[in-house]
C-alpha positions in Angstrom: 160.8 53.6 86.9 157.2 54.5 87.8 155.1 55.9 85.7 154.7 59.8 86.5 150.8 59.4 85.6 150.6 57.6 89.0 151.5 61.0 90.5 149.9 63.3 87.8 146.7 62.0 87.8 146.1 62.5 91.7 147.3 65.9 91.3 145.0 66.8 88.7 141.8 65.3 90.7 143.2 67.0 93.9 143.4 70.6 92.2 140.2 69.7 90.4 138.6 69.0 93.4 139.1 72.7 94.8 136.8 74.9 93.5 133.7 72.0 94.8 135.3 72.6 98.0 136.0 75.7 97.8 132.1 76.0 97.2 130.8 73.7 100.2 132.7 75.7 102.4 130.9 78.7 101.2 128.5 79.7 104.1 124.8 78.7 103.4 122.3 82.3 103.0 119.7 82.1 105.5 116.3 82.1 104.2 114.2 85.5 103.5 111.6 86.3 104.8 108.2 87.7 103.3 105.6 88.4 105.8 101.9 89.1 105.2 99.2 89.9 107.3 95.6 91.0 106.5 93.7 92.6 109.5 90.3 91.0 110.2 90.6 87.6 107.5 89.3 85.0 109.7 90.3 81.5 109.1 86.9 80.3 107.6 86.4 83.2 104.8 88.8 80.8 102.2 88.0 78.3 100.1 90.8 76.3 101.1 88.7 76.3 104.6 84.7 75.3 102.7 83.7 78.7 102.5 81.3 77.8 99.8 81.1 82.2 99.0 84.8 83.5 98.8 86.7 83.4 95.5 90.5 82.6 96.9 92.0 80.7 94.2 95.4 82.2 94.6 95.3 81.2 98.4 94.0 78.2 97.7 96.7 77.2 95.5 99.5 78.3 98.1 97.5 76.4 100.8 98.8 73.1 98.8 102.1 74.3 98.7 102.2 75.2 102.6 102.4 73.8 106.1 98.4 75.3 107.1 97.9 75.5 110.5 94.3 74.7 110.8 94.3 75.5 115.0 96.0 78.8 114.6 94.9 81.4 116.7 94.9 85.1 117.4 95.7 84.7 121.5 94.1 88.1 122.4 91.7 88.8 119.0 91.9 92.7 118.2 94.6 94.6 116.1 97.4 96.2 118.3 97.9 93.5 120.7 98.0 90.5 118.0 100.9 93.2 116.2 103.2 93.5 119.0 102.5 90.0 120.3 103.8 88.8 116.4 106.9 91.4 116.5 108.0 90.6 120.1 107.2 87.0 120.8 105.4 88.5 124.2 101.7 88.3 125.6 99.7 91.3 125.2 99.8 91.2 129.5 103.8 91.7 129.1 104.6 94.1 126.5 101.5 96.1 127.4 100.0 96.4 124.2 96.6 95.1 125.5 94.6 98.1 124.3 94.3 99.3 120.6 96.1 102.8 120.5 99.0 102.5 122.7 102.4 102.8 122.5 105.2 99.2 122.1 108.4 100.4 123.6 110.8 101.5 121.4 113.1 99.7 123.3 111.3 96.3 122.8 113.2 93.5 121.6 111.6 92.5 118.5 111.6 90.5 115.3 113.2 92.8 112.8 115.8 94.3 115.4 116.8 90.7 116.2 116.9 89.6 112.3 118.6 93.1 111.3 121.6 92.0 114.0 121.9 88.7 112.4 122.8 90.4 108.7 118.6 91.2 107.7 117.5 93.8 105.7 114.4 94.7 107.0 111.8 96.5 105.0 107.5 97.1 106.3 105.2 98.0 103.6 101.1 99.2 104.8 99.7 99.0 108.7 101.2 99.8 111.5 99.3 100.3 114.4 101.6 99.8 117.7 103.1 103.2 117.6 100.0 104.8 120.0 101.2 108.8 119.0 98.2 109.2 116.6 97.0 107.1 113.7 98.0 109.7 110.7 100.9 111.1 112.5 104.6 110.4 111.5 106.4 107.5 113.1 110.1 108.3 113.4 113.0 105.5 112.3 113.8 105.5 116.3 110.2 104.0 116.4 109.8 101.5 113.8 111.2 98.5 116.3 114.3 97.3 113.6 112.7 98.1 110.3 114.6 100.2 107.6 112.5 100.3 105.0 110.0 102.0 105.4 106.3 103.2 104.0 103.9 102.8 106.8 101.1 104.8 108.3 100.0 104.6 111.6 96.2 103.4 110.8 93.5 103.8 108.2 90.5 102.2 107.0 89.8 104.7 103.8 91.5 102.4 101.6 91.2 104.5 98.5 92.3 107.8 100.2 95.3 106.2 102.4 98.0 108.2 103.0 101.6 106.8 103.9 105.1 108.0 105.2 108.5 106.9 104.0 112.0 107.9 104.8 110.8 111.5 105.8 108.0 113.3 107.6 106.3 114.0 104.4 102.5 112.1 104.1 102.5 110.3 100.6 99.6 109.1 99.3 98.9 105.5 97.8 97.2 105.2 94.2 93.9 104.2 94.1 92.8 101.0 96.6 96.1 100.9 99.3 96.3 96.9 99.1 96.9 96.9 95.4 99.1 100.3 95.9 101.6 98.6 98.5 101.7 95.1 96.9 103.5 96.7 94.2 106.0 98.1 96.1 106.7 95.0 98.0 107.1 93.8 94.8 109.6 96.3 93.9 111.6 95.2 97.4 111.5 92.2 96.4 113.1 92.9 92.3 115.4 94.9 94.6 116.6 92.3 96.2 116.5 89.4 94.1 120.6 89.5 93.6 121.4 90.8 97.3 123.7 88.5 99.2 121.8 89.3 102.7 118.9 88.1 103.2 115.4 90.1 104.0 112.2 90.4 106.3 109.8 92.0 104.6 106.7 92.8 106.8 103.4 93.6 104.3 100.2 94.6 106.4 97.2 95.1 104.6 94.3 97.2 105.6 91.3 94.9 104.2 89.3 93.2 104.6 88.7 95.3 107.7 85.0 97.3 107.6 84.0 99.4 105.8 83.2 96.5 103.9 82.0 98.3 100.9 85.2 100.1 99.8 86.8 97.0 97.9 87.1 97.8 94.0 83.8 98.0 91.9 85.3 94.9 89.9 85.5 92.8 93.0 82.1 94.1 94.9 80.2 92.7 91.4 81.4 89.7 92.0 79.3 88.8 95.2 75.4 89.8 95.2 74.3 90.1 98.9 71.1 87.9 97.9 73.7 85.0 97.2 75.6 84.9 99.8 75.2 81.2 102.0 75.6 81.8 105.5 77.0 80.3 108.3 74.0 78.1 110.7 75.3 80.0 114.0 74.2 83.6 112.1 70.8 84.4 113.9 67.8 85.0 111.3 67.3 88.9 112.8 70.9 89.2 111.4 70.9 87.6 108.1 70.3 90.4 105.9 73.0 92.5 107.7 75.3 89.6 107.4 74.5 89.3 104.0 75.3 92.7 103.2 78.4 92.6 105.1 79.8 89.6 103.5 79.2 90.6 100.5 81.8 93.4 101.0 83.8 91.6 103.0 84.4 89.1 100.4 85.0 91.6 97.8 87.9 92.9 99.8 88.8 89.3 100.1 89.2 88.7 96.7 90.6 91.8 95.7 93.7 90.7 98.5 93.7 87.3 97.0 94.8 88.7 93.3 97.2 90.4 95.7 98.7 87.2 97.0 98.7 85.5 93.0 101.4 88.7 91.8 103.3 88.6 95.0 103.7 84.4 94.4 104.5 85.4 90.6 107.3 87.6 91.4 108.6 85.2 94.1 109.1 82.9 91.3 110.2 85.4 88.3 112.6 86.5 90.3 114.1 83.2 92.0 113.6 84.0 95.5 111.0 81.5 96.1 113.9 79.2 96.0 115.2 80.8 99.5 112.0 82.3 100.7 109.4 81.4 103.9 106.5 82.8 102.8 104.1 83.6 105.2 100.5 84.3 105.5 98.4 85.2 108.3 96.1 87.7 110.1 95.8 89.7 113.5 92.2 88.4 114.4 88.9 87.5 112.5 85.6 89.0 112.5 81.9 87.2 113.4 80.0 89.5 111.3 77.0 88.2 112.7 78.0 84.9 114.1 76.4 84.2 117.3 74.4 87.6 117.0 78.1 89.2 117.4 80.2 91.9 115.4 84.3 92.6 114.9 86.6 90.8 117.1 87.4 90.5 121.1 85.0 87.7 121.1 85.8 84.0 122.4 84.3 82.6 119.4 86.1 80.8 116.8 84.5 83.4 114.1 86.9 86.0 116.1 89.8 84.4 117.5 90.7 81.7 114.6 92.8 83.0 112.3 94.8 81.6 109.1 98.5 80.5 109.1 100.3 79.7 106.4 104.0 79.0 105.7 105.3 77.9 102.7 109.3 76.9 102.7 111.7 77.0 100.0 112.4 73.0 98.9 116.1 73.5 100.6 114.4 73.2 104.5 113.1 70.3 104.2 109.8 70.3 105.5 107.0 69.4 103.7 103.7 71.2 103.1 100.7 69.8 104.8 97.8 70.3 107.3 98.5 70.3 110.7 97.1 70.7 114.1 99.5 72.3 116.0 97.8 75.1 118.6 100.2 78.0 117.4 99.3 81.3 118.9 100.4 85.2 118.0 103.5 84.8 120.6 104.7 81.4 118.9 105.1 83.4 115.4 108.5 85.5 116.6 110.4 83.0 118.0 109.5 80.2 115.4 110.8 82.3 112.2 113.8 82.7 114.3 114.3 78.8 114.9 114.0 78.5 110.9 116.7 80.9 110.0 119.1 79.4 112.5 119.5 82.8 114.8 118.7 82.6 119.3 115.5 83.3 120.8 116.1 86.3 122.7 115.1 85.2 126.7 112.6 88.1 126.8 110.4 86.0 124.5 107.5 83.9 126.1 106.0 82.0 123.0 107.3 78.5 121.7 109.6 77.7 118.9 107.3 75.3 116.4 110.6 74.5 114.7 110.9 71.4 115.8 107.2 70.5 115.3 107.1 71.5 111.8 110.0 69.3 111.5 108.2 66.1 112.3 108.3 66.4 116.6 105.9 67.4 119.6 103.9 70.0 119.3 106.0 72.5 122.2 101.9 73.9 123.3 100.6 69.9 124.2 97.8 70.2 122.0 96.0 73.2 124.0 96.6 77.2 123.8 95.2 80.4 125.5 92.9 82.8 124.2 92.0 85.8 126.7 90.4 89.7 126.8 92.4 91.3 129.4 89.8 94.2 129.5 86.6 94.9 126.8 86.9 97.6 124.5 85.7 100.2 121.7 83.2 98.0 120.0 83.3 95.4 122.9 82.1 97.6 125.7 80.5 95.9 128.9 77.5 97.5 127.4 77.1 95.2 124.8 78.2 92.1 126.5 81.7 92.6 126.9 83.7 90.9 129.3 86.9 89.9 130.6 88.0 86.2 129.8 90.5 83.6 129.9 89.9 80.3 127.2 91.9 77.4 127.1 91.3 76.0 123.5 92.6 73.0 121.8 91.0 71.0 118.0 88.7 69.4 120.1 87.0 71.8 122.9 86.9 75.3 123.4 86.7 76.2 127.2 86.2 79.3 128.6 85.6 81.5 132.0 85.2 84.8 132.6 85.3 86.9 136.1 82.3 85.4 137.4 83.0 81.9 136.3 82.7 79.2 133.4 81.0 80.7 130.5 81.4 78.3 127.7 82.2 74.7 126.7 82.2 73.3 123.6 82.8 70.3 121.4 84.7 71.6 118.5 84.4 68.3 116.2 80.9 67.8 116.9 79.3 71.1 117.2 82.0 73.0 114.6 79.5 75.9 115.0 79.7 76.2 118.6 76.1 76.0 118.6 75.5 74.3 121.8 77.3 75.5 125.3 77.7 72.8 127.6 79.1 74.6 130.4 77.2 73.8 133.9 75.4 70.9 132.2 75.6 67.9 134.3 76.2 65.4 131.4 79.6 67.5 130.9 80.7 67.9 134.3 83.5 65.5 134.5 85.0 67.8 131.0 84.4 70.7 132.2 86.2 69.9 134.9 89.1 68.5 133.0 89.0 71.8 131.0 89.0 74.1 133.9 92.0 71.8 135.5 94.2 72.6 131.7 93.0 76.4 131.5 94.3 76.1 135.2 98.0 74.7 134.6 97.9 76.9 131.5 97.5 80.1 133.2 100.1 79.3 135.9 102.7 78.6 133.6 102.4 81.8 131.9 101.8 83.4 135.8 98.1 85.1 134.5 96.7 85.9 137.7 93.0 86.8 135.9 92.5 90.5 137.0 89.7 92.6 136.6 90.3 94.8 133.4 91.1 97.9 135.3 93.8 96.5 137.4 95.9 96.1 134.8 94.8 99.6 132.9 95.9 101.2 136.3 99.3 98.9 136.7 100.3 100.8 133.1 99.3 103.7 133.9 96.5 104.2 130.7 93.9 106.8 130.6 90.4 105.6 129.1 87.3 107.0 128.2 83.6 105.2 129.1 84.2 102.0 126.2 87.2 101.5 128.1 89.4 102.7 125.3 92.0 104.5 124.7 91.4 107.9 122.5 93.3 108.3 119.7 94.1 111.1 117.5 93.2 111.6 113.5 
C-alpha cells in the first residue's frame, strides 16, 4: 500500500500555494502621479545646474534620485501656451493657446480627462491660467479639462494676497505666501490618498518665482544680498545692478519653493506613496533677467526657453535615475506620463512618447527639437525687438530664423553663453546650412508653414490691442 503522505503532501503545497497565486493574479496599481510646475524657474537658477547663487538643496537632492533632462525645453516660452501644450500633448499652433489670456477648449482632450477615464483621481492645487474668462473670475467644473479636485485661480502674481476657488463660486483666500499655502494642501491630498486603491494625478502650479521678485518671505529675501550676487558673463554691464537686484528676489522665491519641494518629498515618503509615485518637476518657461540685455520670456535664448525636467520613479519601473540628453519639449510631457502608466495616447496628440527612451532606447525627437514665437507679445512687443521665430535646437547648436531670415547660430558646447552668433559668417556656412536643412524637415513634419503673427491671430479669430495681446480682465 502507498503511503497516503505521497498524496497528502502535494495537496497541502497545492492549497498552500493559493493565496501567492491568488496574489500575482491581483492586478498591478498604476503609478500616481504628482505633478509640479513653477512658472518662470529656468533650468540654470539650481545648484544641481552650477548656479554658484541659489540655495536648492532639496532639489538638488531629488536631482540624484531622478532621470534630469538637461535639454528640456519650453517649445513656445510664455505661460498659457507651455500649460495647454503640457495638458494636451498639442503645439501652441493646434490647440490655439498661442497667446496668454485665451481660452483651451473645454472640449480638449487632455491629461487628466484621459487619466480620470483610465480609474485617476484627479486633483489641481495653485495656477491656472488657460481658462481666458478673466484671471480672478470663477472657473466652473465643466472648465477644469478632467480635474476634480479642485482649488485654483485663474492668475495672480500677489503671492501674499492670493485668492483661490474650490468646489463653489466662492473666492477663498490662501494664508500668508500662496506657494507655502497650497503645498500644504497638496500635502493633505496626498494623506488623503495614501490608502486609496485608485491611483492619482495631482497637478501643483506655483506662482513664484515669477516677478515681482521681491514678494518671497522676509526669511528667504535675507538670505541673498543683491551686492553678492555672481552673474552670468552674457548679462551686459548697463544691466548688472538691475540683474542683481532681480536675482536677488528671484532667488529668494527660489528658495522659499525649494523648502516647498523638501515637505512634499517628506510626505511622499511618510506616507509610502513614493513607493508608487512619478514625481515630477518642471516649469512653463524661464526668465533672462538681463541675459543678453533681455527681460521675461518669448525669447530664443536659452536663459528663456530652457527649462528644468525632472522625473523621479518609484524603484518598481525600473528605470534608473540619471542625466540625459534627450530634446523633450512641452508637447512630449502628455503623452510620455501616459506611456509610463500603461494607458493609449489619444491620436489628437502631436508630441512623442519618451517611454521608451527613458527605458534605455532612441531618443523618438533624433537629437533636435523646435522652439518658436508664433506672434510677439505683452512684454515682447515688436517695439522692443520682438519678433516672430522658428529655432531648431539640439545639445549642441541652437539655430534660429525669424521672418526675414537666419537670426542666430550657435555652438552650445563651446559658447554655453551664447555669446557669439555665427549666423551669415562664412567660416559657418556649411552649419548653418546643415541647420537650416534640420529646422527645415522639422517644420514639415509638424506642417508649420511660418506665418506672420497676424495670420494666425486672424485664422482664430482673437482681438488684440497695440502689444499684440490679448486684454484680460482683473
Amino acid at each position: 500500500m502507498k503511503s497516503p503522505v505521497r498524496f497528502i503532501l502535494p495537496l497541502l503545497l497545492a492549497i498552500g500555494a493559493l493565496p501567492a497565486a491568488a496574489e500575482q493574479s491581483k492586478p498591478v496599481k498604476p503609478p500616481n502621479i504628482l505633478f509640479i510646475i513653477a512658472d518662470q524657474w529656468r533650468a540654470q537658477a539650481f545648484g544641481f545646474s552650477g548656479d554658484p547663487n541659489v540655495k536648492t538643496p532639496h532639489l538638488d537632492r531629488l536631482e540624484k534620485q531622478s532621470v534630469n533632462f538637461t535639454q528640456a525645453v519650453a517649445g513656445m516660452p510664455v505661460c498659457s501656451p507651455t500649460r495647454a501644450t503640457l495638458l494636451t500633448g498639442q503645439r501652441p499652433q493646434t490647440h490655439g493657446i498661442f497667446l496668454n489670456d485665451v481660452p483651451l477648449n473645454p472640449n480638449a482632450v487632455t491629461l487628466p480627462k484621459e487619466l480620470k477615464a483610465g480609474g485617476y483621481d484627479t486633483g489641481c492645487i495653485g495656477k491656472w491660467h488657460i481658462d481666458g474668462h478673466g484671471r480672478t473670475s470663477y472657473i466652473p467644473p465643466e472648465r477644469r479639462q478632467g480635474f476634480d479636485y479642485w482649488k485654483v485661480l485663474e492668475c495672480t502674481h500677489d503671492y501674499n494676497k492670493s485668492p483661490y476657488y474650490a468646489d463653489g463660486p466662492e473666492k477663498l483666500m490662501w494664508d500668508g505666501y500662496d506657494a507655502i499655502a497650497q503645498t500644504r494642501d497638496a500635502q493633505d491630498y496626498l494623506k488623503g490618498h495614501a490608502k486609496s486603491e485608485k491611483p492619482f494625478l495631482l497637478w501643483l502650479a506655483w506662482g513664484p518665482p515669477h516677478n515681482p521678485y521681491e514678494t518671497a518671505p522676509a526669511k528667504y529675501r535675507a538670505m541673498y544680498p543683491p551686492d553678492k550676487i555672481v552673474l552670468r558673463d552674457n548679462v551686459p554691464e548697463s544691466d548688472r545692478a538691475a540683474a542683481r537686484k532681480d536675482l536677488a528676489g528671484y532667488y529668494a522665491h527660489c528658495a522659499a519653493l525649494d523648502d516647498c519641494m523638501g515637505e512634499l518629498i517628506a510626505t511622499l515618503k511618510e506616507t509610502g506613496l513614493d513607493q508608487n509615485t512619478i514625481l515630477v518637476f518642471t516649469s512653463d518657461h524661464g526668465d533672462m533677467i538681463e541675459s543678453q540685455g533681455q527681460k521675461r520670456k518669448q525669447r530664443p535664448w536659452e536663459e528663456s526657453a530652457r527649462v528644468p525636467m525632472l522625473f523621479r520613479f518609484p524603484s518598481t519601473l525600473g528605470i534608473k535615475a540619471r542625466r540625459v540628453e534627450g530634446t523633450i519639449n512641452s508637447e512630449d510631457l502628455m503623452p510620455t506620463l501616459l506611456g509610463l502608466c500603461g494607458k493609449p495616447i489619444p491620436k489628437t496628440v502631436e508630441g512623442f512618447d519618451f517611454t521608451g527612451y527613458l527605458r534605455g532606447g532612441a531618443d523618438p525627437s533624433e537629437g533636435a527639437t523646435i522652439i518658436r514665437c508664433t506672434t510677439p507679445f505683452g512684454e515682447y512687443t515688436r517695439a522692443q525687438g520682438g519678433r516672430e521665430y522658428r529655432e531648431v535646437r539640439s545639445a549642441r547648436y541652437t539655430y534660429v530664423r525669424d521672418l526675414n531670415g537666419p537670426w542666430l547660430l550657435y555652438d552650445n558646447e563651446k559658447d554655453p553663453l551664447q555669446l557669439v552668433n555665427l549666423v551669415n559668417k562664412p567660416a559657418h556656412a556649411k552649419l548653418q546650412a546643415e541647420q537650416e536643412a534640420l529646422l527645415k524637415r522639422k517644420l514639415a513634419a509638424q506642417h508649420d508653414e511660418f506665418l506672420p503673427g497676424p495670420d494666425y491671430i486672424a485664422k482664430w479669430g482673437y482681438k488684440v490691442d497695440a502689444t499684440g495681446t490679448v486684454r484680460y480682465k482683473n
